[in-house]
C-alpha positions in Angstrom: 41.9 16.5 -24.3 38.5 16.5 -26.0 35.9 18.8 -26.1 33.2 18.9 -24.0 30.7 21.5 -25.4 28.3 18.5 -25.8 28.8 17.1 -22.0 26.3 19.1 -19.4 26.7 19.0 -15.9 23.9 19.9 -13.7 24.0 23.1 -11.4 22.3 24.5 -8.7 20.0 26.8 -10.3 18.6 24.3 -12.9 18.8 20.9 -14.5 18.5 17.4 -13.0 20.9 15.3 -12.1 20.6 11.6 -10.7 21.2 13.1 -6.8 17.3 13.9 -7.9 16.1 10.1 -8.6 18.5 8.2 -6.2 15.6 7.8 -4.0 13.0 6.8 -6.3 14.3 2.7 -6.0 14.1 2.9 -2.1 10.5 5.0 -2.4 9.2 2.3 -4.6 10.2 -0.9 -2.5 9.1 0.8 0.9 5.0 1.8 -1.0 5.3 -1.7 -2.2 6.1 -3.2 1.7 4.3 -0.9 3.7 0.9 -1.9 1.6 2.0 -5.6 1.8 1.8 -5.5 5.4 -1.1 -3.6 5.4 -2.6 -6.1 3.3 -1.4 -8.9 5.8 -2.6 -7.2 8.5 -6.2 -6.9 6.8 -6.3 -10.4 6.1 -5.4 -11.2 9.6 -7.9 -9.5 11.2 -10.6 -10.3 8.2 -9.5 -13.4 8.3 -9.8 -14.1 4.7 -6.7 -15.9 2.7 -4.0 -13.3 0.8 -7.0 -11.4 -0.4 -5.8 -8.0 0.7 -2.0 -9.0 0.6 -2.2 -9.2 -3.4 -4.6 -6.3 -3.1 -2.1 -4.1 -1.3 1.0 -5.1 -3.5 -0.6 -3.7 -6.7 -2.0 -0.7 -4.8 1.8 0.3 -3.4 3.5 -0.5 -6.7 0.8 1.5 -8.7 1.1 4.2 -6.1 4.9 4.1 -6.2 4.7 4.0 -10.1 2.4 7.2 -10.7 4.6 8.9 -8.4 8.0 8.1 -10.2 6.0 9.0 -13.2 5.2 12.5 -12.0 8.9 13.6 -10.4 10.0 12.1 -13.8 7.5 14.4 -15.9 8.2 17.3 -14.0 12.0 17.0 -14.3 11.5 16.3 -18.2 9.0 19.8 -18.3 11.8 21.8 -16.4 14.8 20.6 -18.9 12.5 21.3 -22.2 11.7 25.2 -20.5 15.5 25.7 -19.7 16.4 24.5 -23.1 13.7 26.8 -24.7 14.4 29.7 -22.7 18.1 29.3 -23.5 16.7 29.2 -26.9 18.4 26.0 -28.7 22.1 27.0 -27.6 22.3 22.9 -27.0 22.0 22.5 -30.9 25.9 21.8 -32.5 25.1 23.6 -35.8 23.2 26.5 -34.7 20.2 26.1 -35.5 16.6 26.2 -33.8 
């Protein structure tokens, strides 16, 4: 069989693993709806014309966005301290 030196599987004390993002789809379409009908319910009762609707869609997928973007960041930060503090061990020819 091959080697696997180079494959890395996540464990419970560090790393990410896709587990950690299989939300993030389902968190992004729910901001998005729940501000789209927020924005329908505005317009109803304002009674202007898909004004808040479009409103509300931008503000839930922006919202859902920045908050992908930060759970993404923060998982990138922890993988660069792990692979510092292990300090380059990941490298194939042994150096830093």
């Amino acid at each position: 069989m091959g080697d696997k030196k180079g494959l890395r599987k996540s464990s419970p004390s560090g790393g990410s693993s896709g587990a950690d993002f299989a939300g993030l789809g389902i968190q992004f379409a729910a901001a998005i709806i729940l501000f789209l009908f927020a924005g329908q319910w505005l317009d109803k009762k304002l009674g202007t014309v898909g004004l808040f609707t479009i409103v509300g869609v931008f503000v839930g997928g922006g919202g859902a966005f920045y908050n992908m973007y930060r759970k993404i960041s923060a998982a990138q930060r922890k993988d660069d301290e792990e692979r510092s503090a292990r300090g380059g061990e990941d490298r194939k020819d042994g150096q830093p």
